[in-house]
C-alpha positions as a Markdown table, in Angstrom:
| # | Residue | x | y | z |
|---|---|---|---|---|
| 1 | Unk | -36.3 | -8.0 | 24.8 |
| 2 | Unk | -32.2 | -8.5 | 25.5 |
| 3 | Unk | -32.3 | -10.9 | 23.4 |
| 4 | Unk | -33.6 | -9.1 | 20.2 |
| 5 | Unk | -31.5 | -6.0 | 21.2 |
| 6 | Unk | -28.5 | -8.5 | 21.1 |
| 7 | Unk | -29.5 | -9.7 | 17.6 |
| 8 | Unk | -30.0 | -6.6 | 16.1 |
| 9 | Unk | -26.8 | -5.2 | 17.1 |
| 10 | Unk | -24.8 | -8.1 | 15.4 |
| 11 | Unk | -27.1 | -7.7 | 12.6 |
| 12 | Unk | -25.9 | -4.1 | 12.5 |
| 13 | Unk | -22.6 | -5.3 | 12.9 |
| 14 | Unk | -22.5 | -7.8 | 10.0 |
| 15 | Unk | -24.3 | -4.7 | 7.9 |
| 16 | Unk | -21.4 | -2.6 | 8.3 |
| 17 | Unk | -19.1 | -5.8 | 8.0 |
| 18 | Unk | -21.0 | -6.1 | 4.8 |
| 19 | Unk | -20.8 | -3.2 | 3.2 |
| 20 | Unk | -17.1 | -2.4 | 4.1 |
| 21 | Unk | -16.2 | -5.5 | 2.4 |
| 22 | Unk | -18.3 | -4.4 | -0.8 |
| 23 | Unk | -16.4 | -1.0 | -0.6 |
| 24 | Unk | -13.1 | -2.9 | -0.5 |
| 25 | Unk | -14.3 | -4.9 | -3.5 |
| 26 | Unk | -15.4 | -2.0 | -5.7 |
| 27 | Unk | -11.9 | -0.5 | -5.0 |
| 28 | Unk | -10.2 | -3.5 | -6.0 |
| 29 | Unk | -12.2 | -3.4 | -8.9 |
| 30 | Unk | -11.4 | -0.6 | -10.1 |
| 31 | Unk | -7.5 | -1.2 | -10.2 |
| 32 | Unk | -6.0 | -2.7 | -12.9 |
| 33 | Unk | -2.5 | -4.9 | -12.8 |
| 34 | Unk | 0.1 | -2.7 | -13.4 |
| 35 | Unk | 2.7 | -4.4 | -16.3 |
| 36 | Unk | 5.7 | -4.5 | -14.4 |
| 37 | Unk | 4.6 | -4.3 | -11.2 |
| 38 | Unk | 2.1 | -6.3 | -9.0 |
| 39 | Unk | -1.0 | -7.7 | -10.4 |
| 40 | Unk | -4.8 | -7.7 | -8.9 |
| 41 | Unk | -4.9 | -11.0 | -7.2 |
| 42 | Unk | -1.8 | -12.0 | -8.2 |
| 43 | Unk | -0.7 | -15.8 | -6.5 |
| 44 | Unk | 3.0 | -16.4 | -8.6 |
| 45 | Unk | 5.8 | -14.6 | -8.8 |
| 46 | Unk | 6.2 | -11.5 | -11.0 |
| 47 | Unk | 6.6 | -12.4 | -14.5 |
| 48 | Unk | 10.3 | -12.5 | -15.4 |
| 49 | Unk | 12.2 | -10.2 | -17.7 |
| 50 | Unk | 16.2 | -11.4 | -16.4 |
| 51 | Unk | 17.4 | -14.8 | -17.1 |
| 52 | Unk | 18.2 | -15.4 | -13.9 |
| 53 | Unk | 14.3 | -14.7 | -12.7 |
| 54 | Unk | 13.0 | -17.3 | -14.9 |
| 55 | Unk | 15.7 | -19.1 | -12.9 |
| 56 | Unk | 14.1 | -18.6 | -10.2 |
| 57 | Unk | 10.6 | -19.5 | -11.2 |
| 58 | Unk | 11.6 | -22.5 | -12.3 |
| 59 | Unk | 13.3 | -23.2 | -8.9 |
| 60 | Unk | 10.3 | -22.4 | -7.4 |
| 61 | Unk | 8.2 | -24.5 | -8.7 |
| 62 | Unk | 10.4 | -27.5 | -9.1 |
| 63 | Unk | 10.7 | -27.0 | -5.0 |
| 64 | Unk | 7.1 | -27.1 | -4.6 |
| 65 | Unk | 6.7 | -29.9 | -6.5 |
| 66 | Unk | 9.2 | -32.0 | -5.4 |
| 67 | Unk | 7.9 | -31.1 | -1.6 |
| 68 | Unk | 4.6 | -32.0 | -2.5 |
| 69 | Unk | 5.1 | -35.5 | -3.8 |
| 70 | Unk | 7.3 | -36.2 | -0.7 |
| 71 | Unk | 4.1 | -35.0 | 1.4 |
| 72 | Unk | 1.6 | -36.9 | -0.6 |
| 73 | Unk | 4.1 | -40.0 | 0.1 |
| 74 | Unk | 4.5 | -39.8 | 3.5 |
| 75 | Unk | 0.9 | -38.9 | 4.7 |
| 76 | Unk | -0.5 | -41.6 | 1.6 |
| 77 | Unk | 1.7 | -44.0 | 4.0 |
| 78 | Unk | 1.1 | -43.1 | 7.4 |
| 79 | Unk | -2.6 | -42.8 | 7.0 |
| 80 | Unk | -3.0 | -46.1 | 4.8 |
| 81 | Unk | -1.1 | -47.6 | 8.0 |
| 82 | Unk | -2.9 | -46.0 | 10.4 |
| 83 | Unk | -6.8 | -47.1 | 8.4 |
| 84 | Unk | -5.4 | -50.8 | 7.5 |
| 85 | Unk | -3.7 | -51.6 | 10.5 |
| 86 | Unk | -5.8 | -50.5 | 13.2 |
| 87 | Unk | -6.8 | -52.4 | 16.4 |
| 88 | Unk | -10.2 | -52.7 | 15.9 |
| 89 | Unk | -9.5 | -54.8 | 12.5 |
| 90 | Unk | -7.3 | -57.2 | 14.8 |
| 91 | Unk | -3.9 | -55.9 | 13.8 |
| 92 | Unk | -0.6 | -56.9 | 15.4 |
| 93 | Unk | 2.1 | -54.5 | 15.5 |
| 94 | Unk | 5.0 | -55.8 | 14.3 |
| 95 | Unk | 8.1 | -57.3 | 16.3 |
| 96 | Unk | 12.0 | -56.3 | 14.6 |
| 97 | Unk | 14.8 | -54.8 | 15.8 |
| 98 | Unk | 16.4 | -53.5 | 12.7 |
| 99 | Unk | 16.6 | -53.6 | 9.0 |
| 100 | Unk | 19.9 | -52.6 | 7.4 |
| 101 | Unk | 17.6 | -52.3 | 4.1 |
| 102 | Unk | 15.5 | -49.6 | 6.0 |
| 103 | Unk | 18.5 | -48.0 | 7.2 |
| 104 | Unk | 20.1 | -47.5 | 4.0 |
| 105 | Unk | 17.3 | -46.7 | 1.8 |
| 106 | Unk | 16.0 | -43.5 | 4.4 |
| 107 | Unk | 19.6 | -42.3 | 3.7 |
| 108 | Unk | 20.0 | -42.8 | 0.7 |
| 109 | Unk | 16.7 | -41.6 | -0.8 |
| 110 | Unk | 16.7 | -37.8 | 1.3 |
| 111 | Unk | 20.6 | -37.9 | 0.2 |
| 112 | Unk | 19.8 | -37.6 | -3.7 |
| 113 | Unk | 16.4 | -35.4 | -2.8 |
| 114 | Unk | 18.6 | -33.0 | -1.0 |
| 115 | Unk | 21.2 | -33.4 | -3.6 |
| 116 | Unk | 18.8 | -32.6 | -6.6 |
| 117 | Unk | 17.8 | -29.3 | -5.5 |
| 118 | Unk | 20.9 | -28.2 | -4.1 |
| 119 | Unk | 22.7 | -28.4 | -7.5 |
| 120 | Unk | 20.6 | -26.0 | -10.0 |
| 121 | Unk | 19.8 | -24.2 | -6.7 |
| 122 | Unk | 23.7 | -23.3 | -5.8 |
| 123 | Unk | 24.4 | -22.8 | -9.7 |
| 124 | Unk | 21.6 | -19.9 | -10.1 |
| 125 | Unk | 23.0 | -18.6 | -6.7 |
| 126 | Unk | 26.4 | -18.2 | -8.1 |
| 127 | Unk | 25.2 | -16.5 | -11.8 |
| 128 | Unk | 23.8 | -14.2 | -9.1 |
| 129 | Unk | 26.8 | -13.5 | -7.4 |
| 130 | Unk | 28.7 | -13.2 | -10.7 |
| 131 | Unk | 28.8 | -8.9 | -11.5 |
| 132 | Unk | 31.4 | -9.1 | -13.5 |
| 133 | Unk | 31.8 | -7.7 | -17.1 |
| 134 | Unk | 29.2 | -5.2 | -16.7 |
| 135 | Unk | 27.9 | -2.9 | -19.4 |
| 136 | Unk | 27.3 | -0.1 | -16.9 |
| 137 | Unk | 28.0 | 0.4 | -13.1 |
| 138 | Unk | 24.9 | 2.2 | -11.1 |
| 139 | Unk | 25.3 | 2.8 | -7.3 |
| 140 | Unk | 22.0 | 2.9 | -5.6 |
| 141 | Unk | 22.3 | 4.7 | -2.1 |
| 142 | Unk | 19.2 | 4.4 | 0.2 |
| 143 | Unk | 18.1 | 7.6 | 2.0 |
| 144 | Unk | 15.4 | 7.9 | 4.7 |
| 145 | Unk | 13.1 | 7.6 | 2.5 |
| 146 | Unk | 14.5 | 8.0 | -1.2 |
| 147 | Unk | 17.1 | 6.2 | -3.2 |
| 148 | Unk | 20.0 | 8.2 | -4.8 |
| 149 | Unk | 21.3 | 6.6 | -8.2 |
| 150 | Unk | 24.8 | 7.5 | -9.4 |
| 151 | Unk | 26.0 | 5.8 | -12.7 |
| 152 | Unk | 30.2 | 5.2 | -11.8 |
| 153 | Unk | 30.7 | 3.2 | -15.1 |
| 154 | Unk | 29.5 | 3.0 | -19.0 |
| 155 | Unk | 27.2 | 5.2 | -20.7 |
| 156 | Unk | 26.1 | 7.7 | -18.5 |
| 157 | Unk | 29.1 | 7.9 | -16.3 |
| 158 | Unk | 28.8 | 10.9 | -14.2 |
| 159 | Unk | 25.1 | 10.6 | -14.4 |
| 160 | Unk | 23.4 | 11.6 | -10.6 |
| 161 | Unk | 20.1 | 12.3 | -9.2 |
| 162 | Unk | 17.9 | 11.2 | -6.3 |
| 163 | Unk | 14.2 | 9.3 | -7.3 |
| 164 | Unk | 11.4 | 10.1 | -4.8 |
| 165 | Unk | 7.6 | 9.4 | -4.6 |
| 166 | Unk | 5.6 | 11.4 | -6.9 |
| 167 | Unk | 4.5 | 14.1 | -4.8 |
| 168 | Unk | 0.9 | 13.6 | -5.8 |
| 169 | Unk | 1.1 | 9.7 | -4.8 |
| 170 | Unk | 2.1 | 11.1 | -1.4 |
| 171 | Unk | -0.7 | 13.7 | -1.2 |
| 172 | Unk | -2.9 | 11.1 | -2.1 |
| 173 | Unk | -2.0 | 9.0 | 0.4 |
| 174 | Unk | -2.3 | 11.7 | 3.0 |
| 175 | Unk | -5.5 | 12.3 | 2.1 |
| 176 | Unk | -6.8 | 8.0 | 2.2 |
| 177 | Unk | -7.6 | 8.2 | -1.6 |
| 178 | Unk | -5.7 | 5.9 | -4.0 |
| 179 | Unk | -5.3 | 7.3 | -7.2 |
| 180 | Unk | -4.0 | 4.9 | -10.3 |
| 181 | Unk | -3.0 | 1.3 | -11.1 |
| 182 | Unk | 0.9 | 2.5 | -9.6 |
| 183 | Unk | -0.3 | 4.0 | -6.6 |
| 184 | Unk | 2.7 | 4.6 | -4.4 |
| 185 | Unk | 5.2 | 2.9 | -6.9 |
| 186 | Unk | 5.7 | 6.4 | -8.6 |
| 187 | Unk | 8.6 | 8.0 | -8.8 |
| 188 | Unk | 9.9 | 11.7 | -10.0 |
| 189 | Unk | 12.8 | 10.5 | -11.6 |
| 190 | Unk | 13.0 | 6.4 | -12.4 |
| 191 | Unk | 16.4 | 4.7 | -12.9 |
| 192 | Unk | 17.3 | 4.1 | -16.9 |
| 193 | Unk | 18.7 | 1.3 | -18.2 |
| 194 | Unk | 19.3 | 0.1 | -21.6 |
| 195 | Unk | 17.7 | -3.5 | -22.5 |
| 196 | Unk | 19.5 | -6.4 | -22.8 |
| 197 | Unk | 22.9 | -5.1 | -21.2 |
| 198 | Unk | 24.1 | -6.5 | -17.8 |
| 199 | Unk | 23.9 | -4.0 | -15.1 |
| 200 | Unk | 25.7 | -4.0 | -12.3 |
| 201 | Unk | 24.2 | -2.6 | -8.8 |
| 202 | Unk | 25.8 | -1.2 | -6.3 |
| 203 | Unk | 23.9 | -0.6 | -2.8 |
| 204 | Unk | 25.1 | 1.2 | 0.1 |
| 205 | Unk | 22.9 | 3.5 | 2.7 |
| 206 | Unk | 23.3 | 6.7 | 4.6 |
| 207 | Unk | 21.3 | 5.9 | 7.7 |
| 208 | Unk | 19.8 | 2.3 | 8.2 |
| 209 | Unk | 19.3 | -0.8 | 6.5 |
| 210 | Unk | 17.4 | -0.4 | 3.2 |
| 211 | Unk | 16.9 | -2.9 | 0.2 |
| 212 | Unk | 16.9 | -2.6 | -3.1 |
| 213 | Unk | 14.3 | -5.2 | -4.4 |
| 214 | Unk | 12.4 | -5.8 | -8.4 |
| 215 | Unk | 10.9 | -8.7 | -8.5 |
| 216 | Unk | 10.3 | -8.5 | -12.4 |
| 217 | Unk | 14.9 | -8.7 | -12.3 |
| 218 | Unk | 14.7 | -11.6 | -9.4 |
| 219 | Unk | 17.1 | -9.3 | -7.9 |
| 220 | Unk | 17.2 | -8.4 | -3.8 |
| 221 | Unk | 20.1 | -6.5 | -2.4 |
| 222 | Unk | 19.8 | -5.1 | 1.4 |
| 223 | Unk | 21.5 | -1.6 | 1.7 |
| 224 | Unk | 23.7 | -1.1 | 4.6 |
| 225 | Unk | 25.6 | 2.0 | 5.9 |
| 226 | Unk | 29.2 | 1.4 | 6.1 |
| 227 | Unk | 29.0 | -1.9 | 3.4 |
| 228 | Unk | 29.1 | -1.8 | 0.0 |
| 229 | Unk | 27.3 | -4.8 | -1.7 |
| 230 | Unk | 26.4 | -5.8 | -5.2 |
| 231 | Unk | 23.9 | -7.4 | -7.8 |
| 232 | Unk | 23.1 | -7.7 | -11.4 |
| 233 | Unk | 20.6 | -7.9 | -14.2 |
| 234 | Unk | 20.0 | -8.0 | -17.6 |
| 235 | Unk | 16.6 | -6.7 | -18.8 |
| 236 | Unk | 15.5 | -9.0 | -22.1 |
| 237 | Unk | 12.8 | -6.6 | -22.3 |
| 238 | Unk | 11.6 | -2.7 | -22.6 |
| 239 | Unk | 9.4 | -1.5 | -19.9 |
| 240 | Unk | 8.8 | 0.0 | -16.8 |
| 241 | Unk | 9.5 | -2.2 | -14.0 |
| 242 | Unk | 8.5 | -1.7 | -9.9 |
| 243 | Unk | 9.8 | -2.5 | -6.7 |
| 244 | Unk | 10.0 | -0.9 | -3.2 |
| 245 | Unk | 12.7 | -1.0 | -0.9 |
| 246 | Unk | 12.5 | -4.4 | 0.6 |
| 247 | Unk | 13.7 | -3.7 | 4.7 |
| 248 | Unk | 11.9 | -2.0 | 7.1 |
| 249 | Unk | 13.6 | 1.1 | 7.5 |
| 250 | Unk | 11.3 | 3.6 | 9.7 |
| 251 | Unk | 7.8 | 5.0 | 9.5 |
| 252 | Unk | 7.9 | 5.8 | 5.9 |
| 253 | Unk | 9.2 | 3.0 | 4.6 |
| 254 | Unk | 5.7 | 2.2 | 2.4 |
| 255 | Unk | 6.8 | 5.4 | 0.6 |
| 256 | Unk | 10.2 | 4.2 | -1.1 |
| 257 | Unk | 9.6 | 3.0 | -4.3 |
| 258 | Unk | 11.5 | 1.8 | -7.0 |
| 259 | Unk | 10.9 | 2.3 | -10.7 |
| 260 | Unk | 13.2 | 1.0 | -13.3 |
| 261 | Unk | 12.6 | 2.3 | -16.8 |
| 262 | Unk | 14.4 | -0.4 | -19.5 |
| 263 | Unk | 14.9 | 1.4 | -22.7 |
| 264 | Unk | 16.8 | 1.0 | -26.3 |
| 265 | Unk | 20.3 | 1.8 | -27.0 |
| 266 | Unk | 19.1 | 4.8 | -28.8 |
| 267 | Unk | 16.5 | 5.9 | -26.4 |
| 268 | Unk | 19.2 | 5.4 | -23.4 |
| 269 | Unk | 22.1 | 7.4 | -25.5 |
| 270 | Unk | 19.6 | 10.3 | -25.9 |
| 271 | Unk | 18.5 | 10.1 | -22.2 |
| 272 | Unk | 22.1 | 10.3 | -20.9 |
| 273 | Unk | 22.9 | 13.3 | -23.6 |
| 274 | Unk | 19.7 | 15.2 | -21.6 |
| 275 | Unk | 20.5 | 14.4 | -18.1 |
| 276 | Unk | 24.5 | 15.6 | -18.6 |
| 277 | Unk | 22.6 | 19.0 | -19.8 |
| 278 | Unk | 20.2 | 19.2 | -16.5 |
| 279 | Unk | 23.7 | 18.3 | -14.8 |
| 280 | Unk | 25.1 | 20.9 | -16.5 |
| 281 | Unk | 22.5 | 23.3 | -15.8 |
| 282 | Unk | 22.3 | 22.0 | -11.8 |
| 283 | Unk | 25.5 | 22.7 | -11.5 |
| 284 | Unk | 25.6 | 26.6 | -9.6 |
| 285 | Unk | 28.6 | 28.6 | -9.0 |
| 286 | Unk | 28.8 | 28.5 | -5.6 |
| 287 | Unk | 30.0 | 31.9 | -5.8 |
| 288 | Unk | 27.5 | 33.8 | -7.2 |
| 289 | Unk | 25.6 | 36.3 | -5.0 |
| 290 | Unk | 21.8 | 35.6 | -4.9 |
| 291 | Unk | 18.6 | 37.8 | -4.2 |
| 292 | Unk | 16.3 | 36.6 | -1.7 |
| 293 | Unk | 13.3 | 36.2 | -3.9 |
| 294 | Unk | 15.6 | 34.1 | -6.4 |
| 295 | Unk | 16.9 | 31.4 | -3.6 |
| 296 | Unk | 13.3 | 31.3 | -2.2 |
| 297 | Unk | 11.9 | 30.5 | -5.1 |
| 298 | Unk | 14.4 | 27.5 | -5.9 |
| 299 | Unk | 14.5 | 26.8 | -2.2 |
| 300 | Unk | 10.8 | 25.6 | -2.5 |
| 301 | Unk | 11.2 | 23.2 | -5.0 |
| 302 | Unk | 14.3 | 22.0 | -3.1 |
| 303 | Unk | 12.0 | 21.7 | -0.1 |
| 304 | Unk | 9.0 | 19.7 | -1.7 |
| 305 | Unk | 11.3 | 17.5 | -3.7 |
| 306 | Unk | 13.7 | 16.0 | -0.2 |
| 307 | Unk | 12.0 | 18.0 | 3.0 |
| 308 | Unk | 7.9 | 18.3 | 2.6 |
| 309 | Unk | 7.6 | 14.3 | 3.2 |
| 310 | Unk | 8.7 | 14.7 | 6.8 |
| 311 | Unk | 8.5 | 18.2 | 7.7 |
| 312 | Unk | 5.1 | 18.6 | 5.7 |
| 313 | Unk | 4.2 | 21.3 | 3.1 |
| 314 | Unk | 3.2 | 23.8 | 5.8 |
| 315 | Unk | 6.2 | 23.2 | 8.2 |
| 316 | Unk | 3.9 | 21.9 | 10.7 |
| 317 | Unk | 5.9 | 18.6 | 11.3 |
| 318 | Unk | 4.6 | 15.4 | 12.5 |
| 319 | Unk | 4.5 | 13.3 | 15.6 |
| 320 | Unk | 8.4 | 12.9 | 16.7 |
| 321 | Unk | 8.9 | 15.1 | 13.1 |
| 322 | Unk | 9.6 | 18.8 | 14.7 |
| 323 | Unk | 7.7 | 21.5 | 13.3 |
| 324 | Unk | 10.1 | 24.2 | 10.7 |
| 325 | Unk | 7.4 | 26.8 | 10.8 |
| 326 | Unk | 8.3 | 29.2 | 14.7 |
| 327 | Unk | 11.5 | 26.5 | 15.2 |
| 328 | Unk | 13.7 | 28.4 | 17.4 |
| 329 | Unk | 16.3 | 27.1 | 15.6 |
| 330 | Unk | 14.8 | 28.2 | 12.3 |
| 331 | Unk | 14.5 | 31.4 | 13.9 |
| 332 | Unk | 17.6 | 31.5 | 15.6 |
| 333 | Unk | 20.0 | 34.8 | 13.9 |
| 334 | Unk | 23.0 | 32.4 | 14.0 |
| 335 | Unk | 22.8 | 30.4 | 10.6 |
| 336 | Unk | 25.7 | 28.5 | 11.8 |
| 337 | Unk | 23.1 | 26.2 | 13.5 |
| 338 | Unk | 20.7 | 25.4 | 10.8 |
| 339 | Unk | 23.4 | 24.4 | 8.7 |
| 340 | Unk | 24.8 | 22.6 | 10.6 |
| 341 | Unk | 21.6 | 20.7 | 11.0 |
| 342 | Unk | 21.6 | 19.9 | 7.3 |
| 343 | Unk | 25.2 | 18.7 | 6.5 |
| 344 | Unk | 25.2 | 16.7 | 9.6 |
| 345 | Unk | 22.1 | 15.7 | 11.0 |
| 346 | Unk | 20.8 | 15.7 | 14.0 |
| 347 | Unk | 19.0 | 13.6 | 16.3 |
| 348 | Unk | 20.8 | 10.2 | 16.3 |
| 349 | Unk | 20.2 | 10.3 | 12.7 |
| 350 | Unk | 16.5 | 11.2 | 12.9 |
| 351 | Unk | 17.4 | 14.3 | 11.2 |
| 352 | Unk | 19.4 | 12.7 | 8.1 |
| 353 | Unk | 22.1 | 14.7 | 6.9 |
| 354 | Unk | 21.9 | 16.8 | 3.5 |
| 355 | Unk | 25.4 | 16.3 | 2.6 |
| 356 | Unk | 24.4 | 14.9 | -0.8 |
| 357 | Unk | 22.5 | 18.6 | -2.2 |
| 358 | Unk | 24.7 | 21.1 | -3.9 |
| 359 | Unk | 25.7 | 24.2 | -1.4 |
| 360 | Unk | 23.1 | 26.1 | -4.0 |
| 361 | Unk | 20.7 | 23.5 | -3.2 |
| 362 | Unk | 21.1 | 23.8 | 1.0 |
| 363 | Unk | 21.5 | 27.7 | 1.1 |
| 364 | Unk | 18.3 | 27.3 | -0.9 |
| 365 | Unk | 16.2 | 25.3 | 1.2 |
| 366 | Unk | 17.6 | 27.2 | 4.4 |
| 367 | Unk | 16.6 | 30.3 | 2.8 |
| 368 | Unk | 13.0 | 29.5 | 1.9 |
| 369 | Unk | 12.4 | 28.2 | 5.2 |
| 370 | Unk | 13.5 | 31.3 | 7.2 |
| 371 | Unk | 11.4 | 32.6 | 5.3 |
| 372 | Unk | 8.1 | 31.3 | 4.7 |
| 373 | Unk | 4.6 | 30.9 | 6.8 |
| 374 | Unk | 4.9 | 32.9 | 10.2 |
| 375 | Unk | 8.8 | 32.5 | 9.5 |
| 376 | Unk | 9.4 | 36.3 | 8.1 |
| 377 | Unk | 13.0 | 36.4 | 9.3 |
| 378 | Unk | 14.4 | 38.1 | 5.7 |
| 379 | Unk | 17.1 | 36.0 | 6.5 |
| 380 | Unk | 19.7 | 35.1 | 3.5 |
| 381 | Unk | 21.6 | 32.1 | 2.9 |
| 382 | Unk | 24.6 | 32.3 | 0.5 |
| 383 | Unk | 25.7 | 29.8 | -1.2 |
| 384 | Unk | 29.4 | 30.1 | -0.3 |
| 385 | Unk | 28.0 | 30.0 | 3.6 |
| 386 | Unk | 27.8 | 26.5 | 2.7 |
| 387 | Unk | 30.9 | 25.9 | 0.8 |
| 388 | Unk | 32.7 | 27.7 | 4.2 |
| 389 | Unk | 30.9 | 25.3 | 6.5 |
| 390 | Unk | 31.6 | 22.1 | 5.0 |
């Protein structure tokens, strides 16, 4: 009777095991590859858009290969030796004490191996290294857990804004229910670039160690606070193109995509003419004297753009993330505090500083959350508080 009781419990077991892995594969089925980004079942390498991936394919390959004909060499030999010289057929080892032939031939030979991949190898790595002469200069900054683009040089100059997770990827993921073939590689605002003109990167970060990684550009560039560092590419062709930040850098790390948007000359020129006007229109007089129903109202969409991720739409926080909705400090009548917060972080650097939002932006945010869920304080943040603090 055990022993049927056994049985039918791991035949319950494979059941379940059964039809969790027919879930899984109805799910799978019903993403698509996403051009650009990573593809269902995908074995290779992304497929290249920069001369210098294609580089790198072919580097790739030309390693496996030459690795795999020294393994089907060696193990061809050893187990020919092993099979045709056994003891059982009689065999003898050999008696010798040394062949200069040998000698010179196993030095020789791994010599012009190691040789012939370090030369097309080192000459790729050095176009890599080579940023100079660039059309247009971006910096990419990595933020816990965003990445802020400003473009320093060539069309666009002047150009800055921050590109986080769509908001509905995030929900989504919340919620454990995939939605579309870029799930998690969306972005609110994706870096521009004009094809075919050399880009130079420049990463930095503002807390840890990030990476600023596409696949599709063979480029790879870790992001570290206090260093500047820098790649290139050169985008033969229009698209959108994906990566993620490439360094583990804290728990949301999965939520850090890239998107790179490859356009033409005219399509770029017309994109940097409306982002100088959004600039433009971003760009508050800190002086100006707000309402409070006016700085909540942007104050929200400052909060669900650079705060909900952590803090959570409802201010409830999570795990070591403190709660904004009854925070003492939130609370608190001196402001002094909470600003403080914000344009220098707190917490080691668990609480990232804010330095980066206009003082509009900060009295904003400050403003909406004294002021929503239980948080009915009426208290108002001007913008020149800000300007006075920094």
């Amino acid at each position: 009777m055990k022993i049927m009781k056994a049985l039918w419990q791991q035949a319950g077991r494979a059941g379940l095991g059964l039809g969790a892995w027919l879930a899984s594969s109805a799910a799978l089925a019903s993403v698509n590859s996403l051009p650009g980004g990573p593809a269902v079942n995908q074995l290779n390498l992304h497929p290249p858009v920069t001369r210098i991936a294609e580089e790198q394919h072919f580097l790739h390959w030309m390693m496996l290969v030459i690795c795999f004909v020294i393994f089907v060499g060696v193990f061809s030999v050893m187990f020919y030796s092993i099979l045709k010289h056994r003891k059982s057929l009689g065999a003898k080892s050999a008696s010798f004490h040394e062949s200069t032939t040998v000698e010179i031939v196993w030095t020789v030979v791994p010599f012009l191996i190691v040789i012939g991949m370090a030369l097309p190898a080192t000459k790729v790595v050095v176009a890599m290294k080579d940023t100079t002469n660039a059309d247009i200069t971006v910096k990419a900054t990595g933020y816990q857990w965003k990445w802020g683009y400003d473009y320093i040089n060539g069309e666009g100059a002047g150009v800055s804004f921050l590109s986080t997770l769509d908001a509905t990827h995030r929900q989504a993921s919340d919620a454990g229910q995939p939605v579309g073939d870029d799930y998690l590689l969306k972005v609110d605002n994706p870096l521009v670039v004009p094809v075919n003109k050399k880009i130079r990167v420049i990463t930095t970060a503002n807390d840890v160690i990030h990476a600023w990684m596409v696949p599709a550009f063979g480029v790879k560039q870790d992001a570290i606070p206090g260093f500047v560092r820098d790649t290139w590419f050169r985008a033969e062709k229009t698209g959108d193109f994906y990566g993620q930040c490439a360094e583990l850098c804290g728990k949301e790390h999965a939520y850090m995509p890239i998107h790179v948007k490859v356009v033409t000359d005219e399509e770029y020129s017309k994109w940097v003419e409306e982002q100088q006007k959004l600039m433009q229109a971003r760009a508050d007089d800190p002086t100006k004297v707000w309402e409070l129903a006016d700085l909540v109202a942007r104050g929200e969409k400052v909060y669900a753009a650079n705060c909900a991720a952590c803090h959570k739409a409802d201010g409830s926080g999570a795990g070591p993330i403190k709660a904004l909705d009854g925070s003492a400090i939130v609370l608190d009548a001196d402001k002094s505090k909470q600003i403080n917060i914000l344009l220098n972080g707190a917490g080691n650097g668990a609480m990232p500083s804010w330095k980066q939002l206009s003082d509009t932006e900060i009295a904003a945010v400050i403003t909406y959350v004294k002021n929503s869920w239980s948080n009915k304080t009426g208290t108002l943040v001007q913008p020149a508080e800000i300007t006075a603090a920094r």
